[in-house]
C-alpha positions in Angstrom: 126.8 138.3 122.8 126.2 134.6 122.2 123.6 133.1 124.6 124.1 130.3 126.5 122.6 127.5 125.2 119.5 125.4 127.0 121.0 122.2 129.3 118.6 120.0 127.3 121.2 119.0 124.1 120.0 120.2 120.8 121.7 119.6 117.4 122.1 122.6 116.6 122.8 126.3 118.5 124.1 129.5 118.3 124.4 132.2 115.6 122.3 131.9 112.7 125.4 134.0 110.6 128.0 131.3 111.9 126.2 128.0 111.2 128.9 125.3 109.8 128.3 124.0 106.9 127.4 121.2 107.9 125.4 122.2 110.7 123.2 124.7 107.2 123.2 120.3 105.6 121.7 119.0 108.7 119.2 122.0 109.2 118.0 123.3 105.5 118.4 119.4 103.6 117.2 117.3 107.2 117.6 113.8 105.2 118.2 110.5 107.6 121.6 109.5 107.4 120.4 105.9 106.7 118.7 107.0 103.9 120.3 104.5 101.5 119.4 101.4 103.4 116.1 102.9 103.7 115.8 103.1 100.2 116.8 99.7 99.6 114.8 98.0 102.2 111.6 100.1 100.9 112.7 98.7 97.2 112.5 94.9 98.4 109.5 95.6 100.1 107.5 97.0 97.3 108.6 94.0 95.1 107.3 91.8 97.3 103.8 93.4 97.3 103.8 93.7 93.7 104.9 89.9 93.5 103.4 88.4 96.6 100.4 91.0 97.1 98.6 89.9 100.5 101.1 87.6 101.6 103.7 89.9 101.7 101.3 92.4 103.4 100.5 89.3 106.4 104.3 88.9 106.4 105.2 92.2 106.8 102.2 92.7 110.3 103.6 89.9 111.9 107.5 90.9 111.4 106.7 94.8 112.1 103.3 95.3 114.0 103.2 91.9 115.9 100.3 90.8 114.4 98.8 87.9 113.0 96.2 89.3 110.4 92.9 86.7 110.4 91.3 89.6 107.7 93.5 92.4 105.9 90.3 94.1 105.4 88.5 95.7 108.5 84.6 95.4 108.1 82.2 97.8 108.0 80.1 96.7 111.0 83.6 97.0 112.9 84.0 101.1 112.3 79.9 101.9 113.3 81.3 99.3 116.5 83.8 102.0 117.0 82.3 104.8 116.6 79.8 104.1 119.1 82.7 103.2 121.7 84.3 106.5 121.4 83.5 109.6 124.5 80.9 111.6 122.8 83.3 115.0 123.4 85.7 112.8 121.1 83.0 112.2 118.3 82.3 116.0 118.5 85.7 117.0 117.9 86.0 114.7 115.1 82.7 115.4 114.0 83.7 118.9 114.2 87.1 119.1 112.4 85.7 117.2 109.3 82.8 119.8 108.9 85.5 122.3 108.7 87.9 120.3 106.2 85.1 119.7 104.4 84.2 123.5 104.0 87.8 124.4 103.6 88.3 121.9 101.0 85.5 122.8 98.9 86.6 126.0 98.4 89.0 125.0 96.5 87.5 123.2 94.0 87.8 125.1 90.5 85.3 126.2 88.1 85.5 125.0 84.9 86.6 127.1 82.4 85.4 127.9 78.9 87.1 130.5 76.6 86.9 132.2 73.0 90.5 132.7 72.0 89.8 133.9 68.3 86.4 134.3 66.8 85.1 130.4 66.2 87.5 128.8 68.3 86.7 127.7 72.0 88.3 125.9 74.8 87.6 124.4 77.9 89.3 122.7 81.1 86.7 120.4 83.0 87.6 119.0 86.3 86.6 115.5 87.4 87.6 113.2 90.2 89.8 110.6 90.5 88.2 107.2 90.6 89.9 105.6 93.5 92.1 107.1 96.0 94.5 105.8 98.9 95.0 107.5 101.9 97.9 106.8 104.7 97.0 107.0 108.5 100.4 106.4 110.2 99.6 104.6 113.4 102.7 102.6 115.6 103.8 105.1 118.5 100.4 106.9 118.1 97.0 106.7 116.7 96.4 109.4 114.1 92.5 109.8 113.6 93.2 113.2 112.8 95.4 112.3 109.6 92.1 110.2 108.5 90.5 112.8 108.2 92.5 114.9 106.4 93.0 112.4 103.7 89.2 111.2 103.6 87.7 114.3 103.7 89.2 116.4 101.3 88.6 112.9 98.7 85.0 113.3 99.7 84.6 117.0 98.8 85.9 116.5 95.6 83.6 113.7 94.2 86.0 110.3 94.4 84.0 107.0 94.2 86.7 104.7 96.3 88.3 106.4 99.5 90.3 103.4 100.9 92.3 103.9 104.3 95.1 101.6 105.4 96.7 102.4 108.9 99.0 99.5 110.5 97.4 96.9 113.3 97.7 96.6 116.8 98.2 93.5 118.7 94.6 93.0 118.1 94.7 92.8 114.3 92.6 95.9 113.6 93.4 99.7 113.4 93.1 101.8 116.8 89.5 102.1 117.5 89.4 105.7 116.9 91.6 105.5 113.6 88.3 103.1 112.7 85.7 105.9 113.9 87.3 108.6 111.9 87.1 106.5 109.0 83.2 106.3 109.3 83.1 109.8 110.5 85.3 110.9 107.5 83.3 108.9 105.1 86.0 105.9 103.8 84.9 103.3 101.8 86.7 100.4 102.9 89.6 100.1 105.3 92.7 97.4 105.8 94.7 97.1 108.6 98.0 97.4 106.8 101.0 99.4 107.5 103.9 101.2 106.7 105.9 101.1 103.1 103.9 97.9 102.1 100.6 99.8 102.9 101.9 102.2 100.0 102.2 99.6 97.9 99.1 98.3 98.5 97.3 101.0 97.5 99.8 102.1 94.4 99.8 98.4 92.8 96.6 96.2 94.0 96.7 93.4 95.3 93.5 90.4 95.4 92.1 92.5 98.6 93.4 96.2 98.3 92.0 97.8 95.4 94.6 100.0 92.9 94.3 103.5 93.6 95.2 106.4 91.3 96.6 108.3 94.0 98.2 108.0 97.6 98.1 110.2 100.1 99.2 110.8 103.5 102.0 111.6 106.0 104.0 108.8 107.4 107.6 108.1 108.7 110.9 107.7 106.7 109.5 104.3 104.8 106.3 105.6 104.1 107.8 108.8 102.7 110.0 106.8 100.8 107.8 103.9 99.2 105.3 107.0 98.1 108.4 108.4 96.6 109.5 105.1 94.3 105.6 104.6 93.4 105.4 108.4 92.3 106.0 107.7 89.0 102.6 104.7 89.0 100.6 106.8 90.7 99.9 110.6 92.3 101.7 111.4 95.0 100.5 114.2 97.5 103.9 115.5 98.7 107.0 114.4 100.1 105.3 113.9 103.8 107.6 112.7 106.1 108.2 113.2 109.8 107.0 116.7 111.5 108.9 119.7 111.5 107.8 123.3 112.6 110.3 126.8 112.6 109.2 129.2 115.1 110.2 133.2 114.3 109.7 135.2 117.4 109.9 138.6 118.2 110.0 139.5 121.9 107.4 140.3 124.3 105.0 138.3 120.9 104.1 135.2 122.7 104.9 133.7 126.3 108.4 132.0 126.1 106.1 128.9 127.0 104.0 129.0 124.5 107.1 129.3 121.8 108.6 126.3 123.9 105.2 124.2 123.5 105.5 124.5 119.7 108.2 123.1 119.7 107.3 120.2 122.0 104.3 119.4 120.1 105.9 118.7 116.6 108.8 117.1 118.5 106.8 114.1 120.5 105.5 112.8 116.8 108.7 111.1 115.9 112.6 110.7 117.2 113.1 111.9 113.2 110.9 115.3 113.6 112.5 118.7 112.7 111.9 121.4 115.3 113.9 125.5 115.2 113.2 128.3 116.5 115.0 131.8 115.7 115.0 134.9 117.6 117.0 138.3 117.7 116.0 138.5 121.7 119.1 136.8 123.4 116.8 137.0 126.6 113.5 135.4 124.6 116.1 132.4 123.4 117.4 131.6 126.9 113.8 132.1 128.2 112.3 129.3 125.8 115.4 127.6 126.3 114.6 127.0 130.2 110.5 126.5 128.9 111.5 123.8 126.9 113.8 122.2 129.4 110.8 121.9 131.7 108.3 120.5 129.4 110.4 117.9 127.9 111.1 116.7 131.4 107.7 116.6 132.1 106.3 115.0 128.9 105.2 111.6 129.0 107.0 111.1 125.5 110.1 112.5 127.0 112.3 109.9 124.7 111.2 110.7 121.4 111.2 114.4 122.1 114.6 114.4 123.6 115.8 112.3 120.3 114.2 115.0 118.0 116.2 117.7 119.8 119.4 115.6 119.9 119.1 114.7 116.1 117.5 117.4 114.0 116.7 120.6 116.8 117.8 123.9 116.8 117.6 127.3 118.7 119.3 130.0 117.0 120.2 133.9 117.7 119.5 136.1 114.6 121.2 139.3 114.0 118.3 141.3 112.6 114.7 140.4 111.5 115.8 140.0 107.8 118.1 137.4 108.6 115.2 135.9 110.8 112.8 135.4 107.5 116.0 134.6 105.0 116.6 131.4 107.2 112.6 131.0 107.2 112.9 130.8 103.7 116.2 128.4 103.1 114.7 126.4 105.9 111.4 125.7 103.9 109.6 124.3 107.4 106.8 121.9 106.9 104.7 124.6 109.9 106.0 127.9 110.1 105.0 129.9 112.9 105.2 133.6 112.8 105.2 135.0 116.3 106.4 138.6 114.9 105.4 142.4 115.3 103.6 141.6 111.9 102.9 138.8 111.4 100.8 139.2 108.3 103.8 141.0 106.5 105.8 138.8 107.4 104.3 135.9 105.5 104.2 138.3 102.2 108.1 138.3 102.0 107.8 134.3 102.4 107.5 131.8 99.6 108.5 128.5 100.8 106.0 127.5 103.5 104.4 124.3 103.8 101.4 126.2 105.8 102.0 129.4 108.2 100.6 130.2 111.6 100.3 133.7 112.4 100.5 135.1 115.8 101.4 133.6 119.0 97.3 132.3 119.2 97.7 130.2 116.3 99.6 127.3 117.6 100.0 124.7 114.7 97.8 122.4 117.2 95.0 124.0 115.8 95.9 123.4 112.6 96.8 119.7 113.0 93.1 119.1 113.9 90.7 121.6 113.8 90.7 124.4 111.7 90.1 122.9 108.3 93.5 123.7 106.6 95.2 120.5 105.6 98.0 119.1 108.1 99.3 116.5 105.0 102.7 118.9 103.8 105.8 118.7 102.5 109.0 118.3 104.5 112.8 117.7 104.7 112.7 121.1 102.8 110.5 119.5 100.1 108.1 122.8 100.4 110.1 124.2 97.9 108.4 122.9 95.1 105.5 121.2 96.8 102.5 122.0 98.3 100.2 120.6 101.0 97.3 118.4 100.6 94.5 119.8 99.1 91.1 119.6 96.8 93.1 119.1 93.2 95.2 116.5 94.3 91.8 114.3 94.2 91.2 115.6 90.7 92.3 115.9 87.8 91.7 117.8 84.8 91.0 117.7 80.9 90.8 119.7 77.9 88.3 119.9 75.0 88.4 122.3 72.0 86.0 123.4 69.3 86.4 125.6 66.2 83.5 126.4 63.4 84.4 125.6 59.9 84.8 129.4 59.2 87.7 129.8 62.4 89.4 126.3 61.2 89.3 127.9 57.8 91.1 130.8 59.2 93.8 128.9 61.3 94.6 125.9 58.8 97.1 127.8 56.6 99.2 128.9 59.3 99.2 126.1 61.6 100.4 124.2 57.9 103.2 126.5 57.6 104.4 125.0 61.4 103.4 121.8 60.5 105.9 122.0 57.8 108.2 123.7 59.5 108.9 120.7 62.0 108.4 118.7 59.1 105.7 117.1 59.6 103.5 116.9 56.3 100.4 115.0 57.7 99.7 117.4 59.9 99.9 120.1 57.6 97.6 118.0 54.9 95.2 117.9 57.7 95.2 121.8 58.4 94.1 122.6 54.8 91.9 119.9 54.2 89.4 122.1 56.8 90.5 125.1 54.7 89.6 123.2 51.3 85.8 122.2 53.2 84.7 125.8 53.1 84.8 126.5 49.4 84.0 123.3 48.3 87.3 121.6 47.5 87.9 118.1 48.1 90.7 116.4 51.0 92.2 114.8 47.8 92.6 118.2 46.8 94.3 119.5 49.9 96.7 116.9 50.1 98.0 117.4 46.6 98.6 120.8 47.6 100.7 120.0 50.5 102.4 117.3 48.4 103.3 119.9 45.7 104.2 122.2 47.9 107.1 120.0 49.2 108.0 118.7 45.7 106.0 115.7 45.1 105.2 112.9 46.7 105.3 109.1 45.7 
């Protein structure tokens, strides 16, 4: 049977195996119907940094923050100030969840790597860090200290010099107080109170106050994903991190129906564009969640931008069988998945397109968000299909270096001529045999006679 959909409006609901086609757009592509006029507006906006630099960035506080920006640059005194305002159960918790991104994140760091492909000839990978990085901290409808750290952090662990934060102002001019704490918690070395698509810029191009960074990083709404996505090509860009989204794959009698419906909630009440779906074969469990999350929209303070999440990009949908439960999973590529399944561990095997997965009904993506040390920065709008979350290597990068003893380049020079020359490229072959000339004593005049010859004389 079909169930009877939850009184609280949702875009989408119903059979996963009679989804429109334009209700599988809405759900598996989840792009802003605006999405030109964003692009265009974030365009115009860039320029102007890149032409204007800090006047552009005062401009764009007072039109979009309500703020008229004395300094764009928060001083260091100010965060320490902070800091020492916060509750001390708050500096524990942030204290707390950056010893854990730290250990997480330094985990992943790679060896360097040295190996002897033929006899004489050896090559190596060597990691170093980027010089100067930029990380987003969204701010506007809620202060995001959490998001500081996960961008600061991670930089930290893998050796940068420059960690430089930008999050938008308040009324006041400055960052949210605890924004500025996680910053000196974190470890940041400077910090502007800029926001939104021009803070991207900021950071991407330079301007006389904001230092050029190699990379930016960070989640942010539907400007800030799209200004990282038109400087991508200047500088390294994380992912595609737009506005939450989580998919929620239940089996029955896995979790309490209000514990599914709180997942939901949660990644909901970030933004009116957030993503939120959960799946089920139980038309009981479906109904049941439906009631849960009735109830706990109605009774959450950010009942509007919940509400508008459901209403614009929310789903609840019946499955016919557990396969076609993870074959959605998989088409839906969620930013959070949360497995709340028989087996949940087997489950994620079979899965590929994950931005990060949650196993079991304990692991809410709350956890994740904060505390546990895994990254929170991930793809979304399906973008998990090619990228991955935050991590250590996005704050490095890599080179190669090679070595080869006169005897191996001896070896290798006559056959890396005969490519040379096969792409018709003649200096490079002239260069192969000149190392094969050096071990028996012939000169590079020599060797490029050869090659000469060998192509029927040269002028």
């Amino acid at each position: 049977m079909t169930p009877t959909p939850p009184a609280l409006r949702l875009a989408v609901t119903g059979r996963v195996a009679q989804l429109t086609e334009a209700h599988r757009r809405l759900l598996f592509e989840r792009r802003p119907t605006d999405e030109a006029d964003v692009q265009a507006a974030t365009r115009d906006m860039l320029r102007r940094v890149r032409t204007e630099g800090d006047e552009a960035l005062r401009d764009f506080a007072r039109r979009f923050d309500g703020a008229d920006l004395d300094g764009i640059e928060v001083p260091r005194q100010r965060w320490g100030e902070a800091v020492e305002t916060l509750a001390p159960e708050v500096t524990a918790a942030l204290s707390r969840a950056a010893r854990n991104i730290d250990r997480f994140h330094r985990a992943q760091i790679p060896a360097d790597v040295e190996v002897e492909v033929e006899p004489g000839v050896k090559l190596g990978r060597v990691f170093v860090p980027l010089d100067a990085v930029g990380v987003y901290a969204p701010g506007g409808r809620a202060a995001y200290p959490s998001s500081v750290l996960m961008g600061v952090v991670p930089a930290r662990a893998a050796g940068v010099r420059e960690i430089v934060v930008c999050s938008p102002p308040g009324p006041d001019g400055l960052p949210s107080a605890v924004v500025q704490a996680a910053a000196a918690i974190g470890g940041a070395t400077r910090l502007f109170a800029v926001g939104g698509a021009g803070a991207v810029g900021a950071m991407a191009y330079g301007t006389t106050t904001v230092p050029r960074c190699a990379a930016v990083v960070g989640p942010g709404n539907r400007w800030v994903l799209e200004a990282k996505r038109q400087v991508a090509g200047e500088v390294i860009i994380d992912s595609p991190a737009g506005p939450s989204e989580v998919l929620v794959i239940a089996d029955e009698g896995c979790a309490p129906p209000a514990w599914l419906a709180a997942e939901l909630v949660a990644q909901a009440e970030h933004d009116p564009d957030a993503a939120v779906a959960f799946v089920t074969t139980s038309p009981s469990l479906l109904e049941a969640v439906g009631r849960e999350l009735e109830a706990q929209v109605a009774a959450s303070p950010r009942a509007d931008v919940v509400r508008t999440a459901l209403e614009t990009c929310g789903a609840m949908l019946l499955a016919d069988d557990h396969d076609e439960m993870l074959v959605f999973a998989e088409a839906y590529a969620a930013e959070h998945l949360s497995l709340c399944t028989r087996d949940p561990a087997a489950d994620r095997m079979r899965l590929r397109t994950p931005g990060t997965v949650f196993l079991g009904g304990a692991s809410s993506v709350a956890f994740g968000d904060y505390m546990t040390g895994a990254n929170h920065v991930l793809p979304t709008a399906g973008t998990a299909r090619s990228f991955s979350g935050l991590g250590a290597l996005d704050f490095l990068r890599s080179y190669t270096w090679q070595s080869l003893t006169p005897e191996a380049a001896a070896a290798m020079a006559e056959p890396v001529a005969i490519l040379a020359e096969a792409e018709g490229l003649p200096g490079h072959a002239a260069a192969a045999r000149m190392r094969a000339s050096a071990e028996d004593g012939s000169t590079g005049e020599a060797a490029i006679s050869a090659g000469e010859d060998d192509r029927g004389g040269a002028p």
